[in-house]
C-alpha positions as CSV (number, residue, x, y, z in Angstrom):
1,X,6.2,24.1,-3.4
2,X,7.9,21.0,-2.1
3,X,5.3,18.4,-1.8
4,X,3.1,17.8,-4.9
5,X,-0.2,15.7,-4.5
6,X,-1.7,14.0,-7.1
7,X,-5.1,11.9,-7.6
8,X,-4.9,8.9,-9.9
9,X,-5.4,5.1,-10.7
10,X,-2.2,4.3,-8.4
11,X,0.7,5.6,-10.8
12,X,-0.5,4.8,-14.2
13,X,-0.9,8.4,-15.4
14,X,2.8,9.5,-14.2
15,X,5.8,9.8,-16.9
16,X,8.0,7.2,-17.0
17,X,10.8,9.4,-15.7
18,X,8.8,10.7,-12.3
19,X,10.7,9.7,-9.4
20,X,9.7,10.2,-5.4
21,X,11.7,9.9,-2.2
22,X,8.5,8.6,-0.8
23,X,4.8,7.2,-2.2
24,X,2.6,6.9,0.5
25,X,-1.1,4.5,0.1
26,X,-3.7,3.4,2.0
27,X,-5.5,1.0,-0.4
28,X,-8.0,-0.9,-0.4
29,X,-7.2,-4.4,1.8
30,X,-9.9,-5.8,2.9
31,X,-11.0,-9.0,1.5
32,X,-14.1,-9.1,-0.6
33,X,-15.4,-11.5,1.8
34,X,-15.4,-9.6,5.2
35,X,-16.9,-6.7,3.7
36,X,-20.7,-7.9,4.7
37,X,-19.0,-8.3,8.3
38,X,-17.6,-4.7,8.8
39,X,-19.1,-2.4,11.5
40,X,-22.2,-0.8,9.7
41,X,-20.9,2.8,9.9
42,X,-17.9,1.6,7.7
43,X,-19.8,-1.1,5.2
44,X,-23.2,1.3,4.6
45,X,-20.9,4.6,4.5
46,X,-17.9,4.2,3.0
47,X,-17.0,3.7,-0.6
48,X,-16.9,0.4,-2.0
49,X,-13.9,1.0,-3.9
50,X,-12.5,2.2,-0.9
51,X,-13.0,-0.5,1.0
52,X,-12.3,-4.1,-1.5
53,X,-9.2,-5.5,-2.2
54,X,-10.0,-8.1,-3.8
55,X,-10.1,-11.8,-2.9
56,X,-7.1,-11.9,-0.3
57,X,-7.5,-7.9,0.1
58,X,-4.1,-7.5,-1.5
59,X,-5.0,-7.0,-5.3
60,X,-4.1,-3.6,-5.3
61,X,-1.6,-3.6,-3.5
62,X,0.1,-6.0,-5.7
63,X,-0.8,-3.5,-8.4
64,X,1.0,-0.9,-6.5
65,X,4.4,-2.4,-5.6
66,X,6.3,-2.7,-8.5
67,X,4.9,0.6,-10.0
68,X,5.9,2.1,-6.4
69,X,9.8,0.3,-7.1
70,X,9.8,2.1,-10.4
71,X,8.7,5.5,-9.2
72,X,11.1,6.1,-6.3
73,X,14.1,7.8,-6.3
74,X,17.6,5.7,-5.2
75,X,16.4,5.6,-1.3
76,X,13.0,6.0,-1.6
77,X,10.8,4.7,0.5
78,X,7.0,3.2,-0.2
79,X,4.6,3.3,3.4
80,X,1.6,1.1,2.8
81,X,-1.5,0.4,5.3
82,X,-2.4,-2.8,5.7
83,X,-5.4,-4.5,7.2
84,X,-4.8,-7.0,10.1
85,X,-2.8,-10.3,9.4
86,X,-1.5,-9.0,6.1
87,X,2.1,-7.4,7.0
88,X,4.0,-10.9,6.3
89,X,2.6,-11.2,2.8
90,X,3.0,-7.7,2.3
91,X,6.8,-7.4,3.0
92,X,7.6,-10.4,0.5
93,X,5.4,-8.7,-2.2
94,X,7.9,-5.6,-1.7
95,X,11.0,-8.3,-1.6
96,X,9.4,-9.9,-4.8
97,X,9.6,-6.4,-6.3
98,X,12.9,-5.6,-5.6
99,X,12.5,-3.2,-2.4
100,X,15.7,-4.1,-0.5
101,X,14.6,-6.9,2.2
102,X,17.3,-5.1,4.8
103,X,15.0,-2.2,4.6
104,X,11.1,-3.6,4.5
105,X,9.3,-4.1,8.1
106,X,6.0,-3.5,9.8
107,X,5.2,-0.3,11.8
108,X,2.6,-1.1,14.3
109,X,0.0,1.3,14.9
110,X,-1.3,2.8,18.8
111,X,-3.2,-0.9,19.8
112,X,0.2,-2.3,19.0
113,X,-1.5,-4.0,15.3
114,X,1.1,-4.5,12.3
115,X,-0.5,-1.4,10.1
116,X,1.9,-0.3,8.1
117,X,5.1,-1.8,5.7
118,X,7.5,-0.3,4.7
119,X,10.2,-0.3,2.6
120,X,13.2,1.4,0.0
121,X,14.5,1.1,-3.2
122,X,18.4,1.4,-3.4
């Protein structure tokens, strides 16, 4: 009765007065152009829409940010995957959208790869 899951275009469908001490996404972030170059098992299997994030891979997550900012209680914190070599123009999109910069790094993942930014609203 704590945690509450929901399925949706990003945040779109929430009330405007919905708030979260944390919004966890792993979107889509790979660039449109590398999908014919993914491992066949990912590129013939997985979703599409799963997979494209546009030109630079980071359409949706620039989608996501500021909707994240607005949804997240005083403290909260927003944990987004990224794909390799994205993490430094990931943290300035959460800077840009008013995350506070003291707060917004990258988590590296087992093989030591920048995977995951994070970041909180005060």
């Amino acid at each position: 009765d704590r945690i509450r899951f929901l399925c949706a275009d990003l945040l779109t469908p929430l009330a405007g007065a919905a708030r979260f001490a944390a919004i966890l996404s792993n979107p889509p972030y790979i660039a449109s152009g590398e999908i014919p170059t993914l491992q066949p098992e990912v590129r013939d299997y997985e979703p599409h829409l799963a997979l494209d994030g546009g030109a630079d891979g980071l359409a949706v997550i620039r989608r996501l940010v500021p909707l994240a900012a607005q949804h997240l209680l005083p403290g909260g914190r927003l944990l987004v995957e990224v794909g390799a070599g994205q993490s430094g123009a990931v943290e300035n999109v959460l800077e840009q959208a008013g995350f506070d910069a003291s707060t917004v790094h990258t988590r590296a993942d087992l093989a030591g790869t920048p995977r995951v930014v994070t970041g909180a609203v005060i």
